[in-house]
C-alpha positions in Angstrom: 142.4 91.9 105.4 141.9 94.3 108.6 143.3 94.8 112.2 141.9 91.4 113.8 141.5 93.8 116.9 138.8 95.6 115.2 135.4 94.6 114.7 133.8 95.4 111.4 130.5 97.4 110.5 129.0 95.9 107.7 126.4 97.7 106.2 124.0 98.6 103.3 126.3 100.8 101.2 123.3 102.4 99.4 120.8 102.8 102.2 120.3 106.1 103.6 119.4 105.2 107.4 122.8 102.6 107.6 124.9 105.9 106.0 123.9 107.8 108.6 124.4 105.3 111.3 127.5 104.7 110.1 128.6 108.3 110.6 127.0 108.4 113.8 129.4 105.5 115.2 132.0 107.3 113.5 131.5 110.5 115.4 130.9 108.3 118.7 133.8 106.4 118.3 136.7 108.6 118.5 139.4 105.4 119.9 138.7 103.9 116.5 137.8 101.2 117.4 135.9 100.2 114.6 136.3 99.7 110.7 133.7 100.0 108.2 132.7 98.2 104.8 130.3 98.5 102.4 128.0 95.1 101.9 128.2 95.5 98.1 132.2 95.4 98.9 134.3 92.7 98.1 135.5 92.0 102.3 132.0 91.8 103.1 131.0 88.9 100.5 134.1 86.9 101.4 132.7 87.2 105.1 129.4 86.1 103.9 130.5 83.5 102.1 132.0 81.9 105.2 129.5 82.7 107.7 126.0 83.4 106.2 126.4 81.7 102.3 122.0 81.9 102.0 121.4 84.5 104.0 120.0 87.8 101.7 122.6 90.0 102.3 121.2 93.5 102.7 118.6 92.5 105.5 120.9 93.3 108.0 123.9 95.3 109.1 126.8 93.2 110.3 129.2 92.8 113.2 132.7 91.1 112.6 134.4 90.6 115.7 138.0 88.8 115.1 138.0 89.1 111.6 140.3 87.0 109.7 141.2 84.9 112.8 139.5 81.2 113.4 137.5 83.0 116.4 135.9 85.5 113.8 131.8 85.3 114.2 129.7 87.3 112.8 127.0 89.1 114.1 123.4 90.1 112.7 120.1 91.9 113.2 119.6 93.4 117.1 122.9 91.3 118.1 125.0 93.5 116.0 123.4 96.7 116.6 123.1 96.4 121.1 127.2 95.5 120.4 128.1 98.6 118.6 126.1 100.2 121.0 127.7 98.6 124.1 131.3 100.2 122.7 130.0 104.0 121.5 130.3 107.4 123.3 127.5 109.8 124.0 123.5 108.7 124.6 123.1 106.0 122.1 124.9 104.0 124.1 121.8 104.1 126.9 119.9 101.8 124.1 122.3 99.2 125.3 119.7 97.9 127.9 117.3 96.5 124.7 120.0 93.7 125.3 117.5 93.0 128.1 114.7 92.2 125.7 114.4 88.5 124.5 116.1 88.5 121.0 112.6 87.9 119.1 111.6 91.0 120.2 114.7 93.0 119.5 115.0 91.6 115.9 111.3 91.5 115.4 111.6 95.6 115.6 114.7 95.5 113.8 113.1 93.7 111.2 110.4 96.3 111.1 112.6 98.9 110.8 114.8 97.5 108.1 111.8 96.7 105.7 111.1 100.4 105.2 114.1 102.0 105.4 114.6 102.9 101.9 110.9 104.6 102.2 111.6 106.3 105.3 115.7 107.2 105.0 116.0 107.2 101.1 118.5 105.2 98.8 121.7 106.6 97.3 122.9 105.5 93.6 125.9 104.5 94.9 127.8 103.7 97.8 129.2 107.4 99.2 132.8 108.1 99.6 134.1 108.3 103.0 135.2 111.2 104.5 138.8 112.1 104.4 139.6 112.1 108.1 137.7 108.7 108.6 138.9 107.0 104.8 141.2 104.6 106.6 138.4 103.1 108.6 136.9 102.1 105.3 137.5 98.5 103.9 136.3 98.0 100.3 
């Protein structure tokens, strides 16, 4: 299990646009405050399987806040992106005001986005290693 204090990223292990957002965050989040792991990973089926059992699990990249705690949640689609946003460094974090747009809309143009993303970002073989300084972020 992780740090309860630490929301996790869950993302699309495979997908080139979530790898790169991933290090983004990683680069904008120098406090640490949060972890990482792959959705073809066994921490991120276990969450699934309590929050989101027939949900398609590579539609969206995921937010656990309180993990392994009875307050966990879990968040998806625009939710989970406008809250990493609302806790990273540097001018990302201005996108924070699309929390202002009704949800439909945000996850409407999420959606978009996620649809293509293999076309527009590419797909990896496999899940890429971490990097060293950033491998204990990484939950499998």
């Amino acid at each position: 299990m992780t740090d309860t204090q630490h929301p996790v990223v869950l993302y699309d292990g495979v997908c080139g646009l979530c790898n790169r957002l991933v290090r983004i965050i990683l680069r904008r989040d120098p406090g640490g405050t949060f972890r990482f792991a792959p959705l073809q990973g066994a921490f991120a089926g276990a969450v699934l399987a309590r929050h989101a059992p027939e949900r398609e699990p590579l539609e969206t990249m995921y937010v656990v806040v309180a993990p392994g705690t009875p307050a966990e949640r879990l968040l998806s689609h625009s939710d989970a992106a406008v809250f990493i946003l609302e806790r990273i460094r540097g001018p990302l974090r201005a996108a924070r005001w699309l929390r202002l747009l009704p949800r439909f809309l945000r996850d409407a143009l999420y959606r978009a986005l996620a649809r293509h993303r293999y076309r527009l970002f590419g797909k990896y073989q496999a899940c890429p290693l971490p990097e060293p300084q950033w491998k204990e972020r990484f939950l499998e």
